[in-house]
C-alpha positions as CSV (number, residue, x, y, z in Angstrom):
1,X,13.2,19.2,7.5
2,X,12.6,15.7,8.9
3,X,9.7,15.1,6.9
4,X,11.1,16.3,3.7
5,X,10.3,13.5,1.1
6,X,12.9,12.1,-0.4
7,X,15.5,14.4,1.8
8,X,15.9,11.9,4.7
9,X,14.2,8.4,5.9
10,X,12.9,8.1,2.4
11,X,11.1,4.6,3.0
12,X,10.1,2.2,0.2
13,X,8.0,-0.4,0.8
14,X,6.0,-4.1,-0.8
15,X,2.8,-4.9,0.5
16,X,0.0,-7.1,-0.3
17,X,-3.8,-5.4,-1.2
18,X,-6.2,-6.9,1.6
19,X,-9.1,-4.2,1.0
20,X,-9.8,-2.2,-2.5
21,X,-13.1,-1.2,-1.4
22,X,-12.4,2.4,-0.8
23,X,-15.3,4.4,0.8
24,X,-14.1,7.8,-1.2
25,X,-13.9,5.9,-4.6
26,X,-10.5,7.5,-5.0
27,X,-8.7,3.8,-5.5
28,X,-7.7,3.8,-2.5
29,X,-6.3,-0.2,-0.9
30,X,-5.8,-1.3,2.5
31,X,-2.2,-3.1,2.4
32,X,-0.1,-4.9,4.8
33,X,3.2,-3.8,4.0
34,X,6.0,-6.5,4.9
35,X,8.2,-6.1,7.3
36,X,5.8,-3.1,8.9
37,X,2.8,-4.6,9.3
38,X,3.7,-7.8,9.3
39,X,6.8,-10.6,10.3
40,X,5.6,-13.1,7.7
41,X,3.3,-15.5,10.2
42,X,-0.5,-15.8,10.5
43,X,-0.4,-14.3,14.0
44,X,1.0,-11.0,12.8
45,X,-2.7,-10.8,10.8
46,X,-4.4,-11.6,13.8
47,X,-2.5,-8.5,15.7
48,X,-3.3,-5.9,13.3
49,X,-6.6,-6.6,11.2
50,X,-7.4,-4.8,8.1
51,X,-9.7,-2.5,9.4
52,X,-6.1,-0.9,11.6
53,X,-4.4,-1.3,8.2
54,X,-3.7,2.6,6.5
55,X,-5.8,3.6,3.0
56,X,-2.7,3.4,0.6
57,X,-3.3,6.4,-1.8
58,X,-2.7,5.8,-5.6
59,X,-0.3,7.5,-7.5
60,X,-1.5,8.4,-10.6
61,X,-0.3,9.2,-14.5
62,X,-0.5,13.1,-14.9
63,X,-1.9,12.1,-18.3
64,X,-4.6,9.7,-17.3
65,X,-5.8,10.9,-14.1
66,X,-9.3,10.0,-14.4
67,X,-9.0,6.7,-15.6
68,X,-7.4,3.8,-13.4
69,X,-7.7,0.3,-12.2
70,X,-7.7,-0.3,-8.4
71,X,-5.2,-3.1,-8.1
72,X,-6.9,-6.9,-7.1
73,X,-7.1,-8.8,-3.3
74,X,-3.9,-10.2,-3.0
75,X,-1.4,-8.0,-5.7
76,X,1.7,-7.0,-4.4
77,X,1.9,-3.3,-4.7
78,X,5.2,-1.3,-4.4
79,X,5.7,2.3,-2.9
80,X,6.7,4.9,-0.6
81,X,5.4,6.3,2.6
82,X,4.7,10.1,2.1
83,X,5.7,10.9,6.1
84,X,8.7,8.6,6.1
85,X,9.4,6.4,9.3
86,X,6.2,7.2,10.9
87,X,4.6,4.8,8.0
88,X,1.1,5.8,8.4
89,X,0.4,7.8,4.8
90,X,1.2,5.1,2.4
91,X,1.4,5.9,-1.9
92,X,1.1,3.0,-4.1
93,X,3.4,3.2,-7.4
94,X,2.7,0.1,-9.2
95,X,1.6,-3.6,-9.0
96,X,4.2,-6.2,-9.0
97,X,3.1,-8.8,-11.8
98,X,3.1,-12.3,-10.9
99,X,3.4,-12.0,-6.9
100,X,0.9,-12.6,-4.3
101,X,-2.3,-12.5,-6.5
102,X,-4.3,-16.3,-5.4
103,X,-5.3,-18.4,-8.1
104,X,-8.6,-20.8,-8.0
């Protein structure tokens, strides 16, 4: 049962989108979660580059399952990893308005 979601090691996470181009078109995004796959510096970019970086999943509406927005470069996305502490099946819940997205 160590892989029981939301039983034990239940991990939430904020990470920034770095890819959205998902090769499935399922809306699938490439993020660096803080504090997992990254310790806040430049260098930590360097040591694991996007391409290593997991396809977070989506989660969508029940309602509106065919229609979505992938979230934009840069959005902070909150969520949950699906296999716990291993951290490598991420689910995105929502976009945190306001953080991390670049203005020109």
């Amino acid at each position: 049962m160590e892989n029981f979601l939301g039983k034990d090691n239940f991990t939430w996470w904020i990470g920034s989108v770095e890819d959205r181009m998902d090769p499935l078109g399922l809306g699938r995004c490439k993020v660096r979660i803080f504090g997992w796959h990254t310790d806040g510096s430049e260098e930590s970019k360097i040591e694991i580059p996007i391409q290593d970086l997991p396809w977070a999943h989506p989660l969508l509406p029940l309602n509106a399952r065919n229609t979505f927005s992938v979230p934009e470069l840069d959005d902070w996305v909150v969520g949950f990893f699906m296999d716990g502490r291993a951290g490598q099946f991420p689910i995105m819940m929502g976009v945190l308005p306001g953080y991390g997205n670049k203005t020109e």
